[in-house]
GUNUFI-669360 format. One record per residue (C-alpha): residue in one letter; z, y, x. Coordinates in steps of 0.1 Angstrom, whole numbers, padded with zeros to 4 digits, always signed. Layout:
aZYX;...
END
This chain:
x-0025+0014+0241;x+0005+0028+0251;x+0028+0058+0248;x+0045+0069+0283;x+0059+0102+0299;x+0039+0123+0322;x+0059+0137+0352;x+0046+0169+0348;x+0054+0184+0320;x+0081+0157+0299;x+0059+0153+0273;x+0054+0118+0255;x+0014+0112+0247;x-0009+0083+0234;x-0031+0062+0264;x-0062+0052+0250;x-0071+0027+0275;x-0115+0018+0277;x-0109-0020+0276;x-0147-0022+0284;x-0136-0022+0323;x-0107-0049+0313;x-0108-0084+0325;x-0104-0104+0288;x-0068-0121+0295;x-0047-0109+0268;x-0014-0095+0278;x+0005-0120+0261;x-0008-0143+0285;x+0004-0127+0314;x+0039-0127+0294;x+0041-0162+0288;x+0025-0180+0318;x+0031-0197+0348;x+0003-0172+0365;x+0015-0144+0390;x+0019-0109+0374;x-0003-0100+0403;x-0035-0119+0391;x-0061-0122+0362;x-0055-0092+0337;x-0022-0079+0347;x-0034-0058+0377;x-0055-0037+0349;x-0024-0028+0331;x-0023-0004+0359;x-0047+0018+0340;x-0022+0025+0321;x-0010+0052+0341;x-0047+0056+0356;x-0061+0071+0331;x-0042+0101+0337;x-0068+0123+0310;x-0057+0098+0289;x-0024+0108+0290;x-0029+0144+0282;x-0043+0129+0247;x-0013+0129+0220;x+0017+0141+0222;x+0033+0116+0201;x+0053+0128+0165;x+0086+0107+0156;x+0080+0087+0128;x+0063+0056+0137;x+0064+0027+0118;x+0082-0006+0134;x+0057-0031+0139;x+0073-0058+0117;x+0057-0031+0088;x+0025-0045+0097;x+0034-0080+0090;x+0040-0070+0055;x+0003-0061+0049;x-0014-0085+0029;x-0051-0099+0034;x-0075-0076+0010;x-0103-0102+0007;x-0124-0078-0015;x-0120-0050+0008;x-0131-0071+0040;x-0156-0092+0022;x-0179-0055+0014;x-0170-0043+0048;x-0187-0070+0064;x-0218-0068+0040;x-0223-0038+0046;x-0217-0040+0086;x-0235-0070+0089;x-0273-0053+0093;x-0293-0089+0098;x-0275-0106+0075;x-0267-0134+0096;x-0230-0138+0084;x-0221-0126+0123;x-0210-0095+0136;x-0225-0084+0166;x-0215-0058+0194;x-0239-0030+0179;x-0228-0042+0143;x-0191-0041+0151;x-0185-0005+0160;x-0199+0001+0125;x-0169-0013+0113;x-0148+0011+0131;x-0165+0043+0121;x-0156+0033+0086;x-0120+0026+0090;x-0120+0060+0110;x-0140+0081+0081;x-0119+0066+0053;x-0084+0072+0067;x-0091+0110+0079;x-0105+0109+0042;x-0071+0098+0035;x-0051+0115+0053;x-0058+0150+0041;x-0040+0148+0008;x-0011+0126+0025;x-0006+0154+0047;x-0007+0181+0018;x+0020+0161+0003;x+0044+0161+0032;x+0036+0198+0037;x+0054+0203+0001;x+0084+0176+0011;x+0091+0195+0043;x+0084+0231+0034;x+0124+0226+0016;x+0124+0267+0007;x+0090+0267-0011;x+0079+0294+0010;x+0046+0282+0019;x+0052+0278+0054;x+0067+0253+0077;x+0092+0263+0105;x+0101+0243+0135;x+0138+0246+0119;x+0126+0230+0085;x+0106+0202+0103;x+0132+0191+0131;x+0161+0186+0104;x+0134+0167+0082;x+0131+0146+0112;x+0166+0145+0118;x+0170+0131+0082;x+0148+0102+0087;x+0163+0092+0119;x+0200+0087+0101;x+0186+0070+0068;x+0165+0043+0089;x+0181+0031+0119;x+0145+0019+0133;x+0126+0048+0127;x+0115+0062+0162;x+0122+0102+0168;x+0116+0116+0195;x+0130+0145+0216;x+0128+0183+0207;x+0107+0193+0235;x+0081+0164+0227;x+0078+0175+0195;x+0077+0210+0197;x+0046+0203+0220;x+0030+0192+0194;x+0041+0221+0168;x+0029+0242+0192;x-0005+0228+0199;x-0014+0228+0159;x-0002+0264+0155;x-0035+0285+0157;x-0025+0317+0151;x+0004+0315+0175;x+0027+0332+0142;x+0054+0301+0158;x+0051+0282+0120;x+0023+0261+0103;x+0008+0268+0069;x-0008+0241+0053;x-0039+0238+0070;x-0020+0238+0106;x+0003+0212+0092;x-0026+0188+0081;x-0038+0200+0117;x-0003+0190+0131;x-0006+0158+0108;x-0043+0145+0120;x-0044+0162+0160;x-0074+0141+0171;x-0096+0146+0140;x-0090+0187+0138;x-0116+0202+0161;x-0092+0234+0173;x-0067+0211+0183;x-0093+0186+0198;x-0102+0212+0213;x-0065+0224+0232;x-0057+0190+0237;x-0091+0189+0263;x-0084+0221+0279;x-0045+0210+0286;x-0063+0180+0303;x-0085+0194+0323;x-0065+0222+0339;x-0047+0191+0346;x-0068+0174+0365;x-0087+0203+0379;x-0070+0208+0415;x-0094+0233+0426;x-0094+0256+0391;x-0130+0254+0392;x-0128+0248+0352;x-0141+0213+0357;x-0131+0176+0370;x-0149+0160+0399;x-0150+0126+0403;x-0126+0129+0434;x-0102+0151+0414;x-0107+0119+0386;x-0098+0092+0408;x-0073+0109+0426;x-0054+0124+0405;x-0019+0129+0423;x+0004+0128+0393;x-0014+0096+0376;x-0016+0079+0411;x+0019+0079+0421;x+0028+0038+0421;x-0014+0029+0429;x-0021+0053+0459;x-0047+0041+0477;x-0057+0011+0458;x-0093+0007+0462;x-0098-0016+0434;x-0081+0010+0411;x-0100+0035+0427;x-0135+0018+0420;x-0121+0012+0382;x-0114+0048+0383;x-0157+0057+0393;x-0167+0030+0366;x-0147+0048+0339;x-0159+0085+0353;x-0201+0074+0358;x-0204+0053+0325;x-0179+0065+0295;x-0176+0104+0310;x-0203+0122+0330;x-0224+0123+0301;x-0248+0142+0319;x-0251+0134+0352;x-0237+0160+0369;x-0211+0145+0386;x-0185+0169+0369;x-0165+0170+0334;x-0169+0203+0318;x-0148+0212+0283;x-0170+0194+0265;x-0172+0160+0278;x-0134+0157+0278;x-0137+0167+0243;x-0162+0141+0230;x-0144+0113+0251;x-0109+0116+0233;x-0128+0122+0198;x-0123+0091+0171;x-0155+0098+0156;x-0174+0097+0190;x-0193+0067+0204;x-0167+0061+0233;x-0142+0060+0208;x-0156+0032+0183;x-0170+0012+0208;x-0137+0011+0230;x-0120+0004+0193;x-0145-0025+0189;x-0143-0040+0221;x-0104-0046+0213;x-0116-0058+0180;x-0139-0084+0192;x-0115-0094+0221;x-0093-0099+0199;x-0108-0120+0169;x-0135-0141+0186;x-0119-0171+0187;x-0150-0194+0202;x-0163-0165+0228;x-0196-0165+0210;x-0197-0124+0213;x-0198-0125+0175;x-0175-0127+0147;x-0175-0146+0119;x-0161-0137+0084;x-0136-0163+0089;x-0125-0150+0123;x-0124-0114+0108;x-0100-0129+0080;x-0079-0146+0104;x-0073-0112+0119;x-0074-0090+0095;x-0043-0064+0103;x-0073-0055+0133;x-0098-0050+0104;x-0083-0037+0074;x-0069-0001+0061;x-0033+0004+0072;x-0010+0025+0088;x-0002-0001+0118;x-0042-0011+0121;x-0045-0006+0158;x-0076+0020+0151;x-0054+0040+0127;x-0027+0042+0155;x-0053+0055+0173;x-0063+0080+0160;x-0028+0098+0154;x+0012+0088+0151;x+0022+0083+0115;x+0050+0110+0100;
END
């Protein structure tokens, strides 16, 4: 995952990168070894910018924690020990690839759970003249604020933000009301924004304004191809991603709707992308299972908070 800009319109979004078509060096590796850049895993950070729809996903909101935060979270043994009973279907003390995603639909349920009355909350901090309303005014000097108390704290420009603001406002009065602001709060889990955030990426992608993607529109999408043009290994990453995570039905197009369920945390692309990363991540002996043990030994990957990978996801933090 990564947040970068996109050329075309200056706006800063969230990649979600399918790490099912990912060779399983970790970057870190790349980093630290002797090993050209140009080999093993390092060529596949390209899809960073290949993804291009993934780009279009979510505008990102200052706020975001520092990621020495998540060093602070402690292991919750009794919290992982009933995830994995309850994951764990066979009950062979393993975790399987069909178990695992499980695992992620939980964290995803429980934190939108959460999230609701956290957003509520904030809604009464920002709206400063109790007017029941939020203005752009009221939220950029709230921003502001937290940007001169904490040194650290990442905000971001006007115009990224305002993108965002904008996208959440449904009636198009130019504030949010409470449900917009839990909209603006939780983008990806709100189905009208869902919903925007899809169209904005197709018309992107959609060179011929035929109100859908072709696989040729996909894998050569100008703006996303700019430092790969005419790779033909990125190019055959490109079809994989398109035939086996997108074109849900066949067609060899993406209509509305398939954008829609690809980007959507509570879809299957979603939680099986999330537990791919999981399991790459925590299966220390490449047995294609984990153990409760190697679950522990990871747990920020597998436990509820703000900086868990999934939760980042899903939405930036305020």
């Amino acid at each position: 995952k990564a947040v970068v800009s996109t050329q075309s319109t200056g706006v800063v979004y969230r990649v979600l990168v399918n790490v099912s078509v990912l060779p399983t060096v970790s970057p870190s590796y790349c980093q630290s070894s002797s090993v050209p850049v140009s080999s093993v895993y390092c060529p596949a950070m390209k899809l960073l910018a290949l993804f291009a729809f993934l780009v279009l996903t979510v505008p990102a909101l200052g706020g975001l924690e520092t990621s020495g935060d998540a060093a602070k979270v402690e292991l919750d043994e009794e919290q992982i020990n009933k995830y994995f009973q309850q994951m764990d279907g066979d009950k062979n003390g393993r975790l399987d690839v069909e178990e695992l995603p499980k695992w992620v639909r939980k964290m995803v349920d429980v934190h939108i759970k959460e999230s609701v009355p956290s957003a509520k909350d904030e809604f009464r901090a920002v709206d400063t003249n109790r007017d029941k309303i939020i203005t752009w005014e009221e939220y950029r000097v709230m921003m502001q604020k937290l940007g001169n108390q904490d040194p650290e704290h990442v905000v971001y420009s006007d115009k990224e933000q305002k993108h965002k603001f904008r996208t959440a406002d449904e009636n198009g009065d130019g504030v949010l009301n409470q449900i917009e602001y839990v909209a603006f709060k939780n983008p990806m889990t709100t189905d009208y924004v869902l919903t925007r955030i899809a169209q904005e990426l197709l018309e992107d992608f959609d060179k011929d304004k035929d109100n859908k993607v072709s696989m040729s529109e996909f894998v050569h999408h100008e703006a996303s191809r700019v430092d790969d043009k005419g790779d033909k290994e990125i190019d055959k990453l490109r079809r994989i991603e398109f035939r086996a995570s997108m074109d849900r039905n066949d067609d060899k197009f993406l209509d509305l709707g398939e954008m829609k369920d690809y980007l959507n945390p509570r879809g299957k692309n979603f939680v099986t992308n999330e537990a791919r990363h999981m399991m790459h991540e925590a299966d220390a002996n490449n047995d294609k299972q984990l153990s409760l043990k190697e679950i522990k030994d990871n747990y920020l990957h597998f436990q509820h908070h703000k900086n868990n990978p999934v939760i980042r996801a899903i939405h930036d933090e305020f």
